[in-house]
N, C-alpha and C positions, 0 to 999 in steps of 0.2 A: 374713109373719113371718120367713121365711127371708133373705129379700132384709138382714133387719138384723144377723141372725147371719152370713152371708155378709161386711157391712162387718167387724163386731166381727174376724172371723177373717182377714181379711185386715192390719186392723193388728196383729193381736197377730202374726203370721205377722212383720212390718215389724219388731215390736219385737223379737221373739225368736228371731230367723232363726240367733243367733249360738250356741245351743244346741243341738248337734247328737251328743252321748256321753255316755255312759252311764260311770259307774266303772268300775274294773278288775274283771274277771270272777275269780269267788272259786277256779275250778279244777273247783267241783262243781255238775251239774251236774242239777237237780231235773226239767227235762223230757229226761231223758236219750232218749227215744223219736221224740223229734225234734230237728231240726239246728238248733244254734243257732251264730249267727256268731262266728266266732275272736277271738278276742279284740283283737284291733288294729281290727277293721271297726266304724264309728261305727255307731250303732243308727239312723241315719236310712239308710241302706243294709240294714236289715233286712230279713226280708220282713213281720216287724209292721208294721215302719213303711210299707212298699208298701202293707198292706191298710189303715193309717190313712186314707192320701192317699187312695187311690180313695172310702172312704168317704167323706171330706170332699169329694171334687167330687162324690160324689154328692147328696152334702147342699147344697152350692153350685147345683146343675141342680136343686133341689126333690126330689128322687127321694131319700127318706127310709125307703122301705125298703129300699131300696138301703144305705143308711148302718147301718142297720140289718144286715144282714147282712155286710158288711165288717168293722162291728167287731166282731160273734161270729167271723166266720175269724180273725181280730188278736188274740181272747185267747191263746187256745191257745200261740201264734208269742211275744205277749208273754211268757208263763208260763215258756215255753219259755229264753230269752234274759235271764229274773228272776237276777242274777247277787247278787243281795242287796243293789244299792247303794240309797238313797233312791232317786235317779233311774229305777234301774226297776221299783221295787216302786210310782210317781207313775205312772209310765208302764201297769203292770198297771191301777191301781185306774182309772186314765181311761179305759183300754180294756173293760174290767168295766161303768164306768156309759155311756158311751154303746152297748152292746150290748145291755143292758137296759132301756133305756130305749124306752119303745114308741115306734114310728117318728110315731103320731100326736099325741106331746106336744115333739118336738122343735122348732117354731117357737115355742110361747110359753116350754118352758125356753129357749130362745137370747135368749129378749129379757128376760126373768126370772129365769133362775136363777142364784143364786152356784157352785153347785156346777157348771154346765152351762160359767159363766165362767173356772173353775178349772181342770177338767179340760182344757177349750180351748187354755188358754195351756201347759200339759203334752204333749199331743198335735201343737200346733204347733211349740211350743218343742223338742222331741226328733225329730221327724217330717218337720221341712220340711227340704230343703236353704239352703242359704245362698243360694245361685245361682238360686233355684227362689221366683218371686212369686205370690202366689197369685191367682187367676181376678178381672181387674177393679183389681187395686193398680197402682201404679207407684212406682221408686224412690225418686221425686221430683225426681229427677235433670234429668227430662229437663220445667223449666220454660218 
């Protein structure tokens, strides 16, 4: 089951590579008790987004509770860096359902769920670097 979410993620990773910020931060700052990044640093340089990534290889290597707790450290970091724009109140709400989500339903929502497809392309789309393919893609480049 993982093996299909693994592809899915890697092309949405291909398609969306080119979103990597979040809006202008509003000044105020609701997780004031943690550090959130200054405002010029893209939110894929976060350390949300650091605890994305690790959870998504971990969900790539099958290791689901792993992913699992990756994205419970990723709320807080998210919540924290919630500057009020759409972009990262998409980015909370993705990091919210793949933490909640039990580690044992993760391969059939991957091949099932619209909400699991939604979030995916949020978390990749803000979370991957540009420069950075994901486990198993290639650019295409090199035919």
């Amino acid at each position: 089951m993982r093996a299909g979410v693994v592809a899915t993620a890697v092309a949405v990773v291909a398609l969306s590579a080119g979103c990597t910020t979040v809006g202008e931060p509003s000044g105020s700052d609701p997780g004031a008790g943690q550090a959130a990044p200054a405002p010029d640093v893209p939110v894929v340089d976060s350390q949300a987004c650091e605890e994305v990534r690790t959870g998504i290889d971990a969900f790539n290597l099958g290791d689901y509770d792993g992913t699992v707790e990756h994205f419970e450290a990723a709320v807080p970091l998210a919540e924290a860096q919630d500057d009020g724009s759409t972009e990262a109140r998409q980015l909370v709400g993705a990091v919210r359902y793949y933490a909640a989500l039990d580690a044992g339903a993760y391969p059939e929502a991957a091949r099932s769920s619209p909400e699991f497809a939604k979030y995916k392309a949020i978390t990749l789309g803000q979370c991957m670097p540009v420069d950075r393919e994901a486990p198993g893609e290639s650019s295409g480049t090199d035919t």
